[in-house]
C-alpha positions in Angstrom: -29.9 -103.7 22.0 -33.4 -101.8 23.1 -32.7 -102.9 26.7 -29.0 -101.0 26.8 -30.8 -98.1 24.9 -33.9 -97.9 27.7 -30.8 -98.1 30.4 -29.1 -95.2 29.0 -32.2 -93.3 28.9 -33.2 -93.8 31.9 -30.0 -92.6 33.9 -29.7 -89.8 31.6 -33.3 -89.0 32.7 -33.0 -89.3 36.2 -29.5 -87.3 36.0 -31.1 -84.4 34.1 -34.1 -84.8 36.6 -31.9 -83.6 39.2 -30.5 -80.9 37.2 -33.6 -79.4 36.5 -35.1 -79.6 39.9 -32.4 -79.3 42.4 -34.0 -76.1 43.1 -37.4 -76.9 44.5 -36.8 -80.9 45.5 -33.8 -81.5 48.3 -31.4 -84.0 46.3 -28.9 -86.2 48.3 -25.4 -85.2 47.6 -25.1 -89.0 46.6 -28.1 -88.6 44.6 -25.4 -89.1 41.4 -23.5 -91.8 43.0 -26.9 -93.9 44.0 -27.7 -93.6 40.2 -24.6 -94.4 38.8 -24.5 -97.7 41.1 -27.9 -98.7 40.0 -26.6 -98.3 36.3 -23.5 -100.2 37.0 -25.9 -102.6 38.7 -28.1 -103.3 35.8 -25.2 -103.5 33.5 -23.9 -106.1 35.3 -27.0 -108.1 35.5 -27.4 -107.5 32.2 -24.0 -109.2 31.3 -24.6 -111.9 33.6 -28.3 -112.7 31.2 -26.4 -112.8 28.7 -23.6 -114.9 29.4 -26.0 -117.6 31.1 -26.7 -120.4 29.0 -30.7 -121.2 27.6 -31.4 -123.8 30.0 -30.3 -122.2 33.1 -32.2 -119.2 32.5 -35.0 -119.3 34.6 -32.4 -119.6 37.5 -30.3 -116.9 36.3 -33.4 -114.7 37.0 -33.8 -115.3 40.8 -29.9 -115.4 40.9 -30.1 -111.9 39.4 -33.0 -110.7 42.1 -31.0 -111.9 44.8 -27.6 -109.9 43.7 -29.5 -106.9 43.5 -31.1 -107.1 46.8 -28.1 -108.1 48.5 -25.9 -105.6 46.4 -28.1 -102.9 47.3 -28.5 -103.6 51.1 -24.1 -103.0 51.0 -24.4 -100.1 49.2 -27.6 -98.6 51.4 -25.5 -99.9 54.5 -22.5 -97.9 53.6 -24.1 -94.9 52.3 -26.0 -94.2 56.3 -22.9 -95.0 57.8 -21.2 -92.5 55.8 -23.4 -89.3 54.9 -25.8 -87.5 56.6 -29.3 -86.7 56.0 -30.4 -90.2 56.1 -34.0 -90.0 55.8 -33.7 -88.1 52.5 -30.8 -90.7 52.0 -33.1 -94.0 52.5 -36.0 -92.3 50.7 -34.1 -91.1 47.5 -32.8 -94.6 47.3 -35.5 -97.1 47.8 -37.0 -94.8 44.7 -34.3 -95.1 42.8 -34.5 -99.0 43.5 -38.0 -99.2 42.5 -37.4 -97.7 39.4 -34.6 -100.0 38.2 -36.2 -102.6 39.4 -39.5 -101.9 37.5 -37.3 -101.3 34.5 -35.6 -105.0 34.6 -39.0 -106.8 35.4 -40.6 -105.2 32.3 -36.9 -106.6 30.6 -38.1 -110.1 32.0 -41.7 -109.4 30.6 -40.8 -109.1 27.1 -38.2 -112.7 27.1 -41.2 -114.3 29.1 -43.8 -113.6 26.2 -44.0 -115.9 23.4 -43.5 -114.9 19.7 
């Protein structure tokens, strides 16, 4: 439940972010589709943890890693073929894939340590 809560809170951060600074930082007009996909992303994954079974666990990690990479590089790929502004583009996403990403590894952290 406090993983679902910290997702929510983080795209309603980085939403409002934009709101409050579109006038001194240059968003990407797909600044609010990027985030939404990442959300959508980490919902999946989240699903997909869920629905694993204990044992296979450990796999279901990398299998997760790997599905964000490569669901990203689509997205990335059809985002420069269609917009413009691509260095603000590239730049405004590979932060907004850090951030999700640093939010599911400290996810992982807190199943990894022991009780």
């Amino acid at each position: 439940m406090k993983k679902w809560i910290a997702l929510i809170l983080i795209t309603a951060i980085l939403l409002v972010a934009e709101y409050i600074f579109a006038s001194t930082i240059n968003f990407h007009p797909a600044y609010q589709l990027m985030v939404f996909f990442f959300a959508a992303q980490a919902f999946v994954l989240f699903r997909i943890d869920h629905w694993a079974p204990e044992e296979w666990k450990v796999q279901i990690s990398m299998v997760k890693i790997v599905i964000r990479l490569l669901s990203s590089m689509v997205f990335i790929l059809v985002l420069i073929y269609s917009e413009d502004q691509k260095f603000e583009l590239v730049l405004q996403f590979i932060i907004l894939y850090l951030i999700y990403m640093i939010f599911e590894i400290v996810e992982a952290l807190t199943n990894l340590r022991r009780n």
